[in-house]
N, C-alpha and C positions, 0 to 999 in steps of 0.2 A: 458630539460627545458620545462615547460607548459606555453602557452602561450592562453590568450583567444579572442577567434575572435568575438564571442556571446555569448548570453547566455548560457550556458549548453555544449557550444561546449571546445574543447582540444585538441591540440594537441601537440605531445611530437616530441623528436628527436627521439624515439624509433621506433613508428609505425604511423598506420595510426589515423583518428581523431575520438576521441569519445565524440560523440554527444547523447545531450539528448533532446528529443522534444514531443512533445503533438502526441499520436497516431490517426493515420487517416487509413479511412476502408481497404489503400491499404495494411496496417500492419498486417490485421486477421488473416490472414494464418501463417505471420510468427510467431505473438505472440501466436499460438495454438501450432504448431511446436515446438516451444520454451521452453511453458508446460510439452507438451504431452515427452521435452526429459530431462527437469529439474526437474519435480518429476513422480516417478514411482507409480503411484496412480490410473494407469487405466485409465486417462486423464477426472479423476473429475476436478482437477485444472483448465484446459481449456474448460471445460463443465462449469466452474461457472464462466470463464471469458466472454463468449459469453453468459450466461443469465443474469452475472451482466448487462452488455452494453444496452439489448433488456427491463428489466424491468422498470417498472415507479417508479418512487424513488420521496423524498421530492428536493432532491439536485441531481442536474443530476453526474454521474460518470467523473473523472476523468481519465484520464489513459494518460503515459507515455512510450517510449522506448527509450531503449538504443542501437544506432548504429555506427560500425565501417567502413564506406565506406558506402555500401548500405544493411550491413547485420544488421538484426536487431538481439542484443547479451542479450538486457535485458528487462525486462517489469516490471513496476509497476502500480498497479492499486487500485482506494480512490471509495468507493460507499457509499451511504448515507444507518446509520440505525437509530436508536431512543434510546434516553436514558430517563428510565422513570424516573423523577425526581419528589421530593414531592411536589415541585410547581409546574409542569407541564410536557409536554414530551419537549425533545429537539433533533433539529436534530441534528445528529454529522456523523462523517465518521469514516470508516474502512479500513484499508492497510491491502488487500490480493486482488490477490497475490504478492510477490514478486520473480519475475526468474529472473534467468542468465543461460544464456546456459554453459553447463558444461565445454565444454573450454572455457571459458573466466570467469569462476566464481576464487573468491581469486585475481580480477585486482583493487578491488575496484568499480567495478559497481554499485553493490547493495547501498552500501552507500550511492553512489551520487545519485542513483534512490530515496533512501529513504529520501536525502535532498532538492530534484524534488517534489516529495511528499507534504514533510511539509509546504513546503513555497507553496504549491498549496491551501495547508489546509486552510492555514491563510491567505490566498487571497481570497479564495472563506469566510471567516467571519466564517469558524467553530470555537467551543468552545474548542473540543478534536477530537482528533485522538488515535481510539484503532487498537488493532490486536491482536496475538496470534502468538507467536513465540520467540525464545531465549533471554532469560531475561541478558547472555554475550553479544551477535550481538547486541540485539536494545537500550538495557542499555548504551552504548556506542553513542548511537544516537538519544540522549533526549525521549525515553522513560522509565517509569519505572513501576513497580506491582500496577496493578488499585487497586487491594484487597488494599491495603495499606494505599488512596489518598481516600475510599471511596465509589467503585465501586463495584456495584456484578455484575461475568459474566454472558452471555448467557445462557451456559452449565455447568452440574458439570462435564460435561467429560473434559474440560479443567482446566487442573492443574494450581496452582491458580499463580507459578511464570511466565506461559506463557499468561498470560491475561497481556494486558499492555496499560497503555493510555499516551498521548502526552498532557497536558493540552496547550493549545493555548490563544493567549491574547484576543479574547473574550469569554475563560472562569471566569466562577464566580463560588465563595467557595459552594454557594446552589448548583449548580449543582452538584451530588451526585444521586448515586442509581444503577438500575437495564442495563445493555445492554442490548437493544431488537435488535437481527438480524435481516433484512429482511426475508422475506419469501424465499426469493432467495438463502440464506443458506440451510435454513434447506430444500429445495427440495431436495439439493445434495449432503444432509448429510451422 
């Protein structure tokens, strides 16, 4: 049985409690850790999590983890980039990355990070939330193919069903067009 003590927190009869809370700097090490062991990419992942953090942005970063006692098991992280629209630019955000350390990944972490996430999106007054990643996983979690809604990606190296945006309630229909990354992308590209 789950029961909730706080926000973000749970805990079951099974194990111990999984908590999700806003990341603070004593987290860096383990959210690099976390990376550097949930994808095998030469630890870009955690190289673009520590210059998302450090860059100046229109919308400061958000960032989240997930932890079971004092271990931290998940990280998500929202950074501001720009969508050029014909009336104007707009700021929006981006979810990357999303980890889970590999044992504890398939507990449903990810989910809850990515519903940590949205409701951070739309607190903070964005219009949309994109990303790039499995149009099964995130399709299941109110997003869907930007190509479709209106949007051209960043890159054409991104295939067009892993481009995906979350429209949020202060988006409007004119909002349409191009993704701009930060610069903080493409250094790590």
């Amino acid at each position: 049985m789950t029961r909730n003590h706080e926000p973000g927190a749970h805990t079951t009869s099974h194990g111990p409690e999984l908590l999700i809370r806003p990341e603070v700097s004593d987290d860096f090490q383990s959210v690099r850790d976390l990376h550097l062991a949930a994808f095998a990419d030469q630890g870009i992942v955690a190289a673009l999590v520590d210059a998302l953090r450090a860059a100046e942005a229109p919308l400061a970063p958000v960032s989240f983890v997930a932890t079971i006692g004092r271990q931290v098991v998940g990280h998500v992280l929202l950074s501001a980039s720009r969508l050029d629209a014909p009336r104007r630019i707009v700021d929006v955000l981006v979810l990357a990355p999303l980890g889970v350390l590999p044992g504890f990944q398939n507990r449903g972490i990810g989910p809850r990070l990515i519903e940590q996430a949205l409701a951070a999106a739309e607190g903070q007054g964005a219009p949309l939330l994109f990303l790039e990643g499995s149009p099964d996983y995130y399709g299941k979690r109110g997003f869907g193919r930007a190509d479709e809604v209106g949007f051209r990606s960043p890159s054409l190296r991104i295939p067009a069903p892993a481009f995906q945006v979350a429209r949020l309630s202060a988006y409007e229909p004119w909002m349409t067009g191009t993704l701009v990354y930060s610069e903080t992308f493409w250094a790590l590209d």
